[in-house]
LUMTOR-222472 format. One record per residue (C-alpha): residue number from 1; residue in one letter; chain; x, y, z. Coordinates in steps of 0.1 Angstrom, whole numbers. Layout:
N
(NUM,'A','A',(X,Y,Z)) ...
***
This chain:
339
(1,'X','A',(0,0,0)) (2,'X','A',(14,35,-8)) (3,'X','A',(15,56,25)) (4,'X','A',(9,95,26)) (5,'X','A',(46,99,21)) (6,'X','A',(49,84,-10)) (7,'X','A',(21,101,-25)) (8,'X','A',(31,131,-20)) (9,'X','A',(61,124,-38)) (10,'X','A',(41,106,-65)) (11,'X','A',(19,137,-65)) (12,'X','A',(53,167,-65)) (13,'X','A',(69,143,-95)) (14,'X','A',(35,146,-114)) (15,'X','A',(35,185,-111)) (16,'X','A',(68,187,-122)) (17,'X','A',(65,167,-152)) (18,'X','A',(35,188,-160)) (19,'X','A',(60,220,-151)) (20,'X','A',(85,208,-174)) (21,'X','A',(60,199,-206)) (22,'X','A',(46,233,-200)) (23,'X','A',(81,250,-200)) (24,'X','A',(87,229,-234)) (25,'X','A',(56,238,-251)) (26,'X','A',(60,276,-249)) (27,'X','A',(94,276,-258)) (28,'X','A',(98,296,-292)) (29,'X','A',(113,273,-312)) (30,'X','A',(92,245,-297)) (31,'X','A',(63,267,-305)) (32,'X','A',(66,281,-340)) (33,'X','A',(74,241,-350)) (34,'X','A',(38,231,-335)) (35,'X','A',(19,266,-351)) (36,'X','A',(39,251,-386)) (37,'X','A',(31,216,-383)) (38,'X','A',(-8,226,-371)) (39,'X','A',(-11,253,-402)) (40,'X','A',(4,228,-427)) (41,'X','A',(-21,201,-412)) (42,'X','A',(-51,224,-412)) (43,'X','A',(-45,233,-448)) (44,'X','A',(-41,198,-460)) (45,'X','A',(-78,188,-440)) (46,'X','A',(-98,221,-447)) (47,'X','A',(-85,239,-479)) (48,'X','A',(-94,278,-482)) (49,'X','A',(-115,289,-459)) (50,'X','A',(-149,307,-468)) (51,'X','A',(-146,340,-482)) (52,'X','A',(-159,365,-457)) (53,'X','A',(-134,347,-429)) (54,'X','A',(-104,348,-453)) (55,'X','A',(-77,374,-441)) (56,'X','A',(-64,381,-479)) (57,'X','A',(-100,387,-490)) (58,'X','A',(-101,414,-459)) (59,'X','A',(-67,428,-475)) (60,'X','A',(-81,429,-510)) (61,'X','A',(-112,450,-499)) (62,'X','A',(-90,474,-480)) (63,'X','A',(-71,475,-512)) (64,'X','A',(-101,477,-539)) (65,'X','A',(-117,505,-512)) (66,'X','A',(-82,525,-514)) (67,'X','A',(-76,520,-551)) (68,'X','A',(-93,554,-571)) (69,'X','A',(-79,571,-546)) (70,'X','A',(-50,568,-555)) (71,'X','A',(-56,581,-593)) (72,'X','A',(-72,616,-572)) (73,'X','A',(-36,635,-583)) (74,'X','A',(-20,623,-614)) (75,'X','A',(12,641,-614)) (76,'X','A',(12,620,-576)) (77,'X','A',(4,586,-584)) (78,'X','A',(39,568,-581)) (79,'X','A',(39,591,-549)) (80,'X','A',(5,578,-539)) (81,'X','A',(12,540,-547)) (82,'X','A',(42,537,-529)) (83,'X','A',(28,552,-493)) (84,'X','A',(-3,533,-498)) (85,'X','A',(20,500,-505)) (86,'X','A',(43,508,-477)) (87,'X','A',(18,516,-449)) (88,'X','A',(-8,487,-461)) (89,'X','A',(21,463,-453)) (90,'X','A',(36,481,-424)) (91,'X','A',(-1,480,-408)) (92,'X','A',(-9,442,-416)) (93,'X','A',(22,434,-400)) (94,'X','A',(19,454,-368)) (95,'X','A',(-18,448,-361)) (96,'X','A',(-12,410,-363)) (97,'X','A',(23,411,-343)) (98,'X','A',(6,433,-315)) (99,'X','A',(-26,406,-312)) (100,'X','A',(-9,380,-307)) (101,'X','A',(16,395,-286)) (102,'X','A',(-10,406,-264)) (103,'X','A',(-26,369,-265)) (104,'X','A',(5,354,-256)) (105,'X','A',(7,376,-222)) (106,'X','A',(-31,367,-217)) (107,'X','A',(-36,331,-230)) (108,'X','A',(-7,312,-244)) (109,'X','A',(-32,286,-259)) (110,'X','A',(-52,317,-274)) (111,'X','A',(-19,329,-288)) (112,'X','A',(-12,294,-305)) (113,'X','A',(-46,285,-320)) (114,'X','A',(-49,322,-335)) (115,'X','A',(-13,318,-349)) (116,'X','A',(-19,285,-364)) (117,'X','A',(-53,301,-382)) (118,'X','A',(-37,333,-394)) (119,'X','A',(-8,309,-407)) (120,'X','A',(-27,286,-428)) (121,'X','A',(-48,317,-447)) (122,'X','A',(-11,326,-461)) (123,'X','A',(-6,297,-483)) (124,'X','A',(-25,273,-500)) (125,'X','A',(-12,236,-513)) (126,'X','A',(-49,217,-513)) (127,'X','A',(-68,246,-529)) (128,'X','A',(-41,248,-560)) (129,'X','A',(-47,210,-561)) (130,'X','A',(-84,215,-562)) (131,'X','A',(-84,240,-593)) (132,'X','A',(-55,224,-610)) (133,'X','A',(-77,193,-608)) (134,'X','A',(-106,208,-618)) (135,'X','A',(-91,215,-650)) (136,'X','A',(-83,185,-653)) (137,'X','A',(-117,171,-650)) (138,'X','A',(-132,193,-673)) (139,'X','A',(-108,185,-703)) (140,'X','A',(-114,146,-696)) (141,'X','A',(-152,153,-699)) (142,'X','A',(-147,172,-729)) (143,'X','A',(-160,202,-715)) (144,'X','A',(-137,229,-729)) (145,'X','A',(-155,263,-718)) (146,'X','A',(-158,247,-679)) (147,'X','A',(-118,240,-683)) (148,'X','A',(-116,278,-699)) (149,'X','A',(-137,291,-671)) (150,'X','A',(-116,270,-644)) (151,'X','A',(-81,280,-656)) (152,'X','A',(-92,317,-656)) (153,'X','A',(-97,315,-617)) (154,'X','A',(-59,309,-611)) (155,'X','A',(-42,326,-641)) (156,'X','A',(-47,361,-653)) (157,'X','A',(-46,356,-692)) (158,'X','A',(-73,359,-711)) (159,'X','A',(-90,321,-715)) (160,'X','A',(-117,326,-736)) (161,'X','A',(-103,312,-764)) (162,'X','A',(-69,289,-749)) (163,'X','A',(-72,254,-767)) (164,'X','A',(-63,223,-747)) (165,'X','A',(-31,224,-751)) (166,'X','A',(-27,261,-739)) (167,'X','A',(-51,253,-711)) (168,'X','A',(-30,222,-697)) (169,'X','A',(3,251,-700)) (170,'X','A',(-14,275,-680)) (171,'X','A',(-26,253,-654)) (172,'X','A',(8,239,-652)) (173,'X','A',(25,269,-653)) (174,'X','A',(1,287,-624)) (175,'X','A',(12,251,-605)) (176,'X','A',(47,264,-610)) (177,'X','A',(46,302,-598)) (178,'X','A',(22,294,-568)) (179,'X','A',(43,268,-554)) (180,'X','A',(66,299,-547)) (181,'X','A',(39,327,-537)) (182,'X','A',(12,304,-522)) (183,'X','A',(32,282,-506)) (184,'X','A',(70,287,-502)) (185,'X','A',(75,326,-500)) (186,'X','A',(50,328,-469)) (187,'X','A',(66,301,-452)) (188,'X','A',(98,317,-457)) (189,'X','A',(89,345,-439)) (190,'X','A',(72,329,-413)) (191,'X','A',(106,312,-403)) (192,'X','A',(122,346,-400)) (193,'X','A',(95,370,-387)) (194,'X','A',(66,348,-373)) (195,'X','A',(30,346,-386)) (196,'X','A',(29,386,-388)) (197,'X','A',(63,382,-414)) (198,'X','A',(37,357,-432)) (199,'X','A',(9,380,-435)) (200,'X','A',(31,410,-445)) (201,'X','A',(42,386,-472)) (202,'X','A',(2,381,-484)) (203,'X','A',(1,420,-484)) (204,'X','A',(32,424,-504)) (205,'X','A',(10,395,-533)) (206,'X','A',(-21,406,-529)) (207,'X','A',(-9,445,-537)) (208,'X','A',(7,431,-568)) (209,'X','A',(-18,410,-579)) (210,'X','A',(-46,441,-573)) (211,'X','A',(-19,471,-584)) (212,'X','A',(7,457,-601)) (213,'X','A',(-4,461,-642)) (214,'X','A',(16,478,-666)) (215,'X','A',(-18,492,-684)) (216,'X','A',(-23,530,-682)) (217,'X','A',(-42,530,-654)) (218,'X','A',(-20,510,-626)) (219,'X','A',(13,520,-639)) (220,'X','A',(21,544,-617)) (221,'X','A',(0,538,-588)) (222,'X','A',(13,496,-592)) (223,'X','A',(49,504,-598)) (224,'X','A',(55,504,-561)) (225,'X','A',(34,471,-553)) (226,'X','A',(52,456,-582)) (227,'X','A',(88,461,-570)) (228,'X','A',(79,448,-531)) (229,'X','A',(66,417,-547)) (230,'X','A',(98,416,-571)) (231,'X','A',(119,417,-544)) (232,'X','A',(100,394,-515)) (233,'X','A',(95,368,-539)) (234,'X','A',(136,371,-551)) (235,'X','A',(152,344,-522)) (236,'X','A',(123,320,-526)) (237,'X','A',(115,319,-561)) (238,'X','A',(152,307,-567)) (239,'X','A',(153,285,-534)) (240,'X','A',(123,268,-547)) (241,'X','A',(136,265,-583)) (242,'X','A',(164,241,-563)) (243,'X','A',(139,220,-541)) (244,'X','A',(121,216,-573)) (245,'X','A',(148,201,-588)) (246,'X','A',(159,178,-562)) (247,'X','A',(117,166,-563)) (248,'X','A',(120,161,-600)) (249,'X','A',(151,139,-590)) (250,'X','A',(136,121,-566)) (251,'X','A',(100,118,-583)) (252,'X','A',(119,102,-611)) (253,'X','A',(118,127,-636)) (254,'X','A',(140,148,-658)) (255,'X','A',(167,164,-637)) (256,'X','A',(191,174,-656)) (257,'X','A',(165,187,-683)) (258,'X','A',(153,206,-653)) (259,'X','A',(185,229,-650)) (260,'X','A',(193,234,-683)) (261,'X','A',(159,244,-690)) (262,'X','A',(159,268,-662)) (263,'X','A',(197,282,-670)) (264,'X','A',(183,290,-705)) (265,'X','A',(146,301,-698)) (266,'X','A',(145,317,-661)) (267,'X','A',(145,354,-679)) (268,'X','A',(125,345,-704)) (269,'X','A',(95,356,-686)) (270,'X','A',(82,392,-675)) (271,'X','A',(89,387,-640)) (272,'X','A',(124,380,-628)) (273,'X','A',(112,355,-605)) (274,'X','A',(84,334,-618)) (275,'X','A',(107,321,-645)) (276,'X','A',(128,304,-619)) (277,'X','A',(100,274,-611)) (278,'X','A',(82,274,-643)) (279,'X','A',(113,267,-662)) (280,'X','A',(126,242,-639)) (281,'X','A',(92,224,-643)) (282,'X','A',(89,229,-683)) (283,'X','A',(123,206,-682)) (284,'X','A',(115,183,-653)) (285,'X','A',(83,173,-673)) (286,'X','A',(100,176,-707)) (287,'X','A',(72,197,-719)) (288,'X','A',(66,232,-735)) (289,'X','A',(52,261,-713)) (290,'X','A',(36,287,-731)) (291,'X','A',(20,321,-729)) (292,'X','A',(8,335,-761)) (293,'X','A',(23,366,-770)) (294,'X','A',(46,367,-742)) (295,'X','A',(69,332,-735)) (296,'X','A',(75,299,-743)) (297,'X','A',(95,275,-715)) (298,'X','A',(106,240,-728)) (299,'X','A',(111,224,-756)) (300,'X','A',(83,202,-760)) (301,'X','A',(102,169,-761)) (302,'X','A',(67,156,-752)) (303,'X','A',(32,164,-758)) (304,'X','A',(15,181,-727)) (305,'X','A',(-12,157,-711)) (306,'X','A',(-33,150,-681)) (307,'X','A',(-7,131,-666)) (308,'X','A',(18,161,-674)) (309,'X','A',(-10,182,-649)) (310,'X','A',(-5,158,-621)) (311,'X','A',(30,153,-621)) (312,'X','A',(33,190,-617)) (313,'X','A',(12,190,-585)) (314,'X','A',(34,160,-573)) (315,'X','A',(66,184,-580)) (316,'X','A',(48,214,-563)) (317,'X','A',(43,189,-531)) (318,'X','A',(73,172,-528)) (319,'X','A',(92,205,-532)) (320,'X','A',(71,225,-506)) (321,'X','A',(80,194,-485)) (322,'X','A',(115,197,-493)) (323,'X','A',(116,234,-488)) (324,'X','A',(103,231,-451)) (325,'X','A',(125,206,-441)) (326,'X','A',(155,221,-457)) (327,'X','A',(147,255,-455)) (328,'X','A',(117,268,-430)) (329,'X','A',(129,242,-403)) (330,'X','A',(165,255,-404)) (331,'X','A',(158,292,-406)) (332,'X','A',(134,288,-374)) (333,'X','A',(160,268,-352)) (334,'X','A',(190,297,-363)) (335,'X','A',(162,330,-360)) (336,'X','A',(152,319,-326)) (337,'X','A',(188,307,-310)) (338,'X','A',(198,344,-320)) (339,'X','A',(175,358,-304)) 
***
């Protein structure tokens, strides 16, 4: 029989085994690596979340409400962009850092559950799988206008009259430059300035993606949005370009294509960074990428097909994989021991 003695030993060792899992849990690095895992795992079982709760749409309506105002002074609108650009970003980041800082003096659990839903709206690996797949679908049905109508929610060409062939690129080649800014490039920032770094990162895309046109009307007022995607998308888009290759390596598939393809091709395309992963996939899948009018990635040792479709989603996982373990992992462990 245990006597009142041993109990109460029993009884101090418990507590202090709670003490010390405690202590462990709200340890930063210990932290961040369960808001990660959480956000990646939340993503992977929910997809996007409805509209009216989605963080980016929030961002997007601030942006769209801002927008002519910017046009109020012409000879001001580079002016105009680049304050509203600045600011937008600088207030995204601060109002999420000083919430959950305050959350993490008040409830640490609060602090962790908000983090890891504030996380998962910056990225997005099931819902690219879910449109690239719905493409995909279409075209098998032989339903060309539903796969015109799909590919135009994820690319920002006109698709109104993209044959199959064009349709399969684009969807493949939106695979491509969202594995860097839906997936990758937040991440990346998340390892070095938490889930506020992540957000600001959303800003920076959504800005571009809203502003950043080089028709009359957002040239000015976009050029600033523009360049802050141009240069927070610079480190990832090429760190990705490499994860990619090692998944095209270990997938199987044309590696060494995959880097001559992207030593010749990476400039080929308007944005300095986008050509990095496009090209690398064009030679992984030994396929030909094209935009009419504006690029062409590959050489089209094969014909593009359904199968072509999915083993770019396959590169796009494996690489994001890659890329956390290799990259995001690392980058946490070294921010946090520094500070």
């Amino acid at each position: 029989m245990v006597d009142g003695m041993e109990l109460l030993q029993l009884l101090q060792q418990v507590l202090m085994l709670i003490e010390h899992i405690q202590q462990l849990i709200i340890h930063p690095i210990i932290m961040h690596l369960i808001i990660l895992a959480c956000a990646l795992l939340l993503d992977l079982c929910v997809g996007e979340y409805p509209t009216r709760l989605h963080p980016t749409v929030w961002i997007g309506r601030v942006i769209s409400l801002f927008k002519p105002r910017l046009k109020h002074n012409s000879r001001r609108e580079y002016f105009n962009g680049l304050i509203f650009a600045v600011v937008l970003v600088a207030v995204v980041y601060l109002l999420a850092y000083s919430a959950l800082s305050m959350l993490e003096v008040n409830n640490m659990v609060a602090m962790i559950i908000a983090s890891i839903l504030l996380l998962k709206s910056t990225f997005a690996i099931r819902a690219m799988e879910e449109h690239a797949n719905a493409v995909i679908n279409y075209l098998m049905h032989n339903d060309i206008v539903g796969a015109r109508y799909s590919v135009s929610m994820i690319v920002g060409r006109d698709t109104s009259s993209l044959d199959e062939e064009h349709i399969l690129s684009a969807t493949i080649e939106s695979v491509g430059e969202s594995t860097v800014d839906g997936i990758t490039a937040p991440l990346f920032y998340y390892a070095l300035f938490g889930v506020a770094g992540a957000l600001a990162y959303r800003a920076i895309n959504t800005l571009d993606s809203m502003l950043g046109y080089r028709d009359a009307y957002h040239r000015q007022i976009g050029y600033a949005s523009a360049k802050l995607d141009t240069i927070a998308n610079y480190i990832p888009a090429r760190l990705t370009a490499l994860t990619m290759i090692l998944a095209s390596t270990l997938l199987g598939l044309d590696w060494r294509n995959a880097i001559r393809i992207m030593l010749r091709d990476r400039h080929k395309t308007p944005s300095i960074n986008s050509g990095y992963p496009m090209s690398v996939v064009a030679g992984a899948l030994r396929v030909r990428l094209e935009k009419i009018g504006y690029y062409r990635l590959g050489d089209g040792i094969e014909a593009i097909t359904f199968e072509h479709c999915r083993l770019a989603l396959r590169i796009m996982k494996l690489s994001s994989t890659l890329f956390v373990a290799g990259i995001v992992l690392p980058l946490l462990v070294v921010v946090h021991a520094l500070l």
